[in-house]
C-alpha positions as CSV (number, residue, x, y, z in Angstrom):
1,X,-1.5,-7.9,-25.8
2,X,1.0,-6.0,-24.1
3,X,-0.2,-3.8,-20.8
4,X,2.0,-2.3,-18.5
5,X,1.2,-1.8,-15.6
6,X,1.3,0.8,-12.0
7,X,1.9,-0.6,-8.5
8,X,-1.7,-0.1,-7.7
9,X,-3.1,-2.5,-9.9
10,X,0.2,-5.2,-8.8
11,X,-0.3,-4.7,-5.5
12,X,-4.2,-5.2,-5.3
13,X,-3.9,-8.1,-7.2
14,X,-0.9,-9.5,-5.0
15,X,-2.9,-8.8,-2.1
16,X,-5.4,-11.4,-2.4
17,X,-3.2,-14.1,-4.0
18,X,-4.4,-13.6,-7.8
19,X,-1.5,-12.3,-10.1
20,X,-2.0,-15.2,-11.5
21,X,-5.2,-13.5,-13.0
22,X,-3.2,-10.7,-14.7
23,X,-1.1,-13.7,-16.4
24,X,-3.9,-15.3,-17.8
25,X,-5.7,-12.4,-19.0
26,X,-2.5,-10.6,-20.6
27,X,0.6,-13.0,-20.8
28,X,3.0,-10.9,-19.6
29,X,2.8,-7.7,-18.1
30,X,5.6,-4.8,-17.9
31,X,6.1,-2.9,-15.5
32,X,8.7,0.3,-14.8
33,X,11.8,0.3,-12.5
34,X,9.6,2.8,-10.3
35,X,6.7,-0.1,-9.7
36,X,9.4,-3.0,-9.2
37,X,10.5,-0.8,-6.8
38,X,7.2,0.2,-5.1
39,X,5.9,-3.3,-5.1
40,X,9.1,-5.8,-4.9
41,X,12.2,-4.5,-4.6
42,X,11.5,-2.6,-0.7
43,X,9.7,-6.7,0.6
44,X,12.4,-8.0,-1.3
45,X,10.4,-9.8,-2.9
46,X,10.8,-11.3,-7.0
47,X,9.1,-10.6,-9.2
48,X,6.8,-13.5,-11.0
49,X,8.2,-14.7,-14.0
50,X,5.4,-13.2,-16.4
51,X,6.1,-9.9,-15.3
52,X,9.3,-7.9,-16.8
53,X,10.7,-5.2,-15.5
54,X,11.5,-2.5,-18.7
55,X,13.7,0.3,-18.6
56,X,12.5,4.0,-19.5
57,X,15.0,5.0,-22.7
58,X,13.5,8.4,-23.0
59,X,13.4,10.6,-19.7
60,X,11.9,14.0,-21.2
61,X,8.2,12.7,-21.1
62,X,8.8,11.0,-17.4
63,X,10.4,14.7,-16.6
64,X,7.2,16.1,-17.9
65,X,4.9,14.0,-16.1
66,X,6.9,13.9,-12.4
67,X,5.9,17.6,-12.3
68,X,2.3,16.4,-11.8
69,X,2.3,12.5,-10.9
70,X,4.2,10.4,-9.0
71,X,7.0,8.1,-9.8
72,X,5.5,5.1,-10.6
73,X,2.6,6.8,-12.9
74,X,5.0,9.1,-14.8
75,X,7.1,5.8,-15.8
76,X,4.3,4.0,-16.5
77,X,2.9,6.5,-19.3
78,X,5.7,7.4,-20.5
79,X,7.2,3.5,-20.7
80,X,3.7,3.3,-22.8
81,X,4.2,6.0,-25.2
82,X,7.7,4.9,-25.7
83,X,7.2,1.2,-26.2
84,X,3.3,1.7,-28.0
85,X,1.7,-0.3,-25.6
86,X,-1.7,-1.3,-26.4
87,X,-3.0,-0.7,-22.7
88,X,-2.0,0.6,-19.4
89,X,-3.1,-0.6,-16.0
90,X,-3.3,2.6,-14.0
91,X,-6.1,3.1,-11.1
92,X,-4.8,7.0,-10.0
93,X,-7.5,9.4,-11.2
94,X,-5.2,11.9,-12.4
95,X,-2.9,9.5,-13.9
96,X,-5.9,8.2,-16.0
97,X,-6.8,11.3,-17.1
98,X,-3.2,12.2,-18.5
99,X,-2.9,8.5,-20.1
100,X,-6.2,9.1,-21.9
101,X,-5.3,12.9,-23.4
102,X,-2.0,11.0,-24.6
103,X,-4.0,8.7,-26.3
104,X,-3.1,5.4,-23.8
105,X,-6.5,2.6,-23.6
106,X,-6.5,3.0,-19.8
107,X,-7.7,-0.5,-17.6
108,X,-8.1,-0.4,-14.1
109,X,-8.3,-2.9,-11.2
110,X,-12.4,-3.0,-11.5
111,X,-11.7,-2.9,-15.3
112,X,-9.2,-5.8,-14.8
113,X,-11.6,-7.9,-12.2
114,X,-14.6,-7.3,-14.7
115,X,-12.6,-8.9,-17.7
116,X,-11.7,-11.7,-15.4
117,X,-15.2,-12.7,-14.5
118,X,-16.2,-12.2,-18.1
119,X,-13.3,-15.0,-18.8
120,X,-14.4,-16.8,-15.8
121,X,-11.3,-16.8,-13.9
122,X,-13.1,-15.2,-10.8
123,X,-16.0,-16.8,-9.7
124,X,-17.6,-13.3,-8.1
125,X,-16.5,-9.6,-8.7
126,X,-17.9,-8.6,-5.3
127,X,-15.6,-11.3,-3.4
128,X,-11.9,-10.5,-4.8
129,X,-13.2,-6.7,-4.6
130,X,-13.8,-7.4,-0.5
131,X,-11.1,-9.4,0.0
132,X,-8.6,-6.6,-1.9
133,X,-10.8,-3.9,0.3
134,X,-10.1,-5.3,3.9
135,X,-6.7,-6.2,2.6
136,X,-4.9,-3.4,1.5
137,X,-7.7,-0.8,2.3
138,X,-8.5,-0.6,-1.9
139,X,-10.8,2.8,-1.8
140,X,-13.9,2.7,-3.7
141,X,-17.0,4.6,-3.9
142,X,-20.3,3.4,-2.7
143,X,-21.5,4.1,-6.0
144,X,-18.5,3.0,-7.6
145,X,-18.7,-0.3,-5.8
146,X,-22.4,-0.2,-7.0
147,X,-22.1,0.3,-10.3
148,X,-19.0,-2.2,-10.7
149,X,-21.2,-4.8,-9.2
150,X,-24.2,-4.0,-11.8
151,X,-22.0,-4.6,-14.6
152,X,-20.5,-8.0,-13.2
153,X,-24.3,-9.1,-12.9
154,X,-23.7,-9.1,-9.1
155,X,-25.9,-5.9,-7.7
């Protein structure tokens, strides 16, 4: 499956030491110049072998998109759209919202943790989503939180 993926979703991940979870649940994952950039390239930090960096061919649909989203979002879609990715990893409302009218299977961090505890590579939902909260301050809903811990089996 390919998935490529926003800075959000990298960094949350990175956060509590579990990228390793986004290689076993999708082999590799792509990411635009704009995320290396967000997420590596200002800690000057490499990248992890699994995830390649892909260059945006087309600029017309990033133009589009940069009027509403930000960097990282716009090259994400519009990476997606170009390559006919099978799923993006986006957690930005807005940027979900425009993924889905274009047509994009949209996954989020929650989405992402969920699948991992359904493939038993996280023993609890409710501890990586703490540990990524008091980390990097990952904003969540109370009833988000909730409803993401009902589904995990963990409310």
């Amino acid at each position: 499956m390919i998935i490529i993926a926003d800075s959000s979703v990298i960094i949350a991940f990175q956060a509590v030491d579990r990228l390793d979870v986004l290689h076993s649940l999708f082999g590799e994952v792509i990411i635009p110049n704009a995320v290396y950039q967000e997420v590596f390239a200002i800690e000057k930090k490499k990248a992890p072998a699994f995830i390649k960096i892909a260059k945006l061919k087309n600029r017309e649909v990033f133009n589009t998109l940069f009027l509403q989203l930000g960097a990282g979002e716009s090259e994400v879609i519009a990476l997606a759209l170009e390559k006919k990715t099978d799923k993006v990893a986006i957690d930005d409302k807005l940027a979900r919202r425009t993924a889905e009218k274009l047509g994009l299977k949209i996954i989020g961090t929650v989405g992402i943790l969920l699948l991992a505890k359904e493939k038993k590579l996280v023993p609890t939902v409710k501890g990586v989503l703490n540990a990524m909260m008091k980390k990097i301050s990952f904003r969540l809903s109370d009833a988000v939180v909730e409803k993401t811990l009902k589904a995990a089996g963990e409310a």
